[in-house]
Residue, then its C-alpha position, 0 to 999 in steps of 0.5 A: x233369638x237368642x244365642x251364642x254366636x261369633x261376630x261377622x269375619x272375613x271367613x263368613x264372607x268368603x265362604x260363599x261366592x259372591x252374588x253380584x260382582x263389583x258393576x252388579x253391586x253398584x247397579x243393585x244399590x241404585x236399583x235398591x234406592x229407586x225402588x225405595x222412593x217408588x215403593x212410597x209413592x207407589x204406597x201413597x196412591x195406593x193408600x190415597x185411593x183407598x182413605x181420601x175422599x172424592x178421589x175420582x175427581x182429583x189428579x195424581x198429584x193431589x193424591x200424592x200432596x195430599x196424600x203425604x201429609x195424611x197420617x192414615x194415608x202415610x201409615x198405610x203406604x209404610x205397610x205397602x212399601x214393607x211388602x214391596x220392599x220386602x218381596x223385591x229383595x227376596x226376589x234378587x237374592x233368590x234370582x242370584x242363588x243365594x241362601x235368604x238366611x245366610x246372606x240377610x243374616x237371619x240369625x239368633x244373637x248372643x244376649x251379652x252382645x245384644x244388651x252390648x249394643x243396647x248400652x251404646x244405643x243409650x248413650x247415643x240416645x242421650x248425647x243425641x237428644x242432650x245436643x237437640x235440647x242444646x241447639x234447640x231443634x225439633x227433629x220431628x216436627x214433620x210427625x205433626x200434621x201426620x199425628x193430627x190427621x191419623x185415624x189411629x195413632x197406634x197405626x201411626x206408631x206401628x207403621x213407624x216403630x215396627x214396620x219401618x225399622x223392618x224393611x229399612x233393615x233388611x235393605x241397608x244393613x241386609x241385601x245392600x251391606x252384604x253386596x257391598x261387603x262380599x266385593x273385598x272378600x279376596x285375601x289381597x284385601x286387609x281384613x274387615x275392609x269389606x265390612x268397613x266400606x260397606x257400614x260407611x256406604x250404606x250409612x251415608x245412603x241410609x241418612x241421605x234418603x231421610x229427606x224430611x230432616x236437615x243437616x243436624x238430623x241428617x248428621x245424626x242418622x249417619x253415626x246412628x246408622x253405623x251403630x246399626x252396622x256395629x250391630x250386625x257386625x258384632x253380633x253375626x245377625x241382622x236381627x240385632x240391628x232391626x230391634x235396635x231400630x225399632x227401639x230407636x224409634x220406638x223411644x223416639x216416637x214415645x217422646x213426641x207422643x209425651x210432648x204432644x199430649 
């Protein structure tokens, strides 16, 4: 993973031809978010079916009600919506022509940039948790009847630390950042417009669809988010975002296991 690479310039944009043209782009980045929400609910039936009790008896509905408040239930659909997510988006980009690697940015970083942006995610950290110990908020407050129903916390944990960091990478700061950054590639356009336009779009749309958090949270997720697209930006890779995610949540999830011991 690790390597010298030069941060992401408007010469590695133009170098390809885009894959999808300015109505392709908006109509991917719907699409994307649809099938974002489906996939969970697709994975909570499907899991539903699987783990809950009596469930030729009850209506789709409990299964989903019932569903999204069961750790087991909710662990098992984050690995399902990954293989759907994932799969679709290797789907499109193949369908269009593209190259998987170049254009989700599956590259090695260079040490001193990742240890970089592992600084600036600190510093985050600690602003961030010092203004929820401040304003006294409990930003995972809806982890608790998931960690109280988990047949195993460790699902819980890899479901959430590792697998959704993953698939959330790869759509946001992979498949949708690059549609939206290759649209300002031209020379008519001042440099690193397509890079700025597409961290602001895809970090607000990535805060946005965590809609088991309020204002505060929601707030947060946008400048974390942004930190993401830095990363990418700078390093060249999307490799670097999505460690930068895992140990994001990662720390996250040690803090509300530490409390709730």
């Amino acid at each position: 993973m690790i390597n010298h690479v030069t941060p992401l310039s408007r010469t590695d944009l133009s170098t390809r031809k885009p894959l999808f043209s300015r109505l392709g782009a908006f109509v991917l980045t719907i699409g994307m978010v649809f099938a974002f929400f489906m996939s969970q609910l697709v994975g909570i039936y499907i899991a539903g079916k699987l783990v809950l009790p009596d469930t030729k008896n009850v209506s789709m509905g409990d299964i989903f009600f019932f569903g999204s408040n069961d750790g087991t239930v909710v662990s098992l659909s984050i690995l399902i919506g990954c293989m759907l997510l994932l799969a679709t988006s290797v789907l499109i980009i193949r369908l269009r022509g593209g190259e998987l690697r170049s254009y989700l940015a599956l590259k090695p970083f260079s040490l001193a940039v990742g240890i970089g942006m592992l600084g600036l995610l600190v510093i985050f950290m600690i602003i961030s948790q010092a203004l929820t110990y401040m304003l006294d908020m409990t930003p995972l407050v809806f982890v608790d009847p998931l960690y109280h129903s988990v047949s195993s916390v460790w699902l819980l944990v890899f479901a959430m630390v590792v697998v959704a960091p993953l698939y959330e990478e790869v759509i946001f700061r992979g498949i949708l950042w690059s549609a939206i950054a290759e649209q300002f590639t031209a020379v008519s356009y001042p440099a690193h417009r397509g890079t700025i336009a597409a961290s602001i779009v895809t970090s607000l749309i990535f805060a946005i669809i965590h809609v088991q958090y309020g204002i505060y949270e929601i707030s947060t997720i946008v400048i974390l988010a942004l930190i993401f697209c830095y990363a990418r930006i700078k390093s060249g890779s999307l490799l670097l975002p999505i460690v930068l995610h895992m140990i994001n949540n990662g720390a996250a999830m040690w803090q509300y296991l530490a409390q709730a011991a």
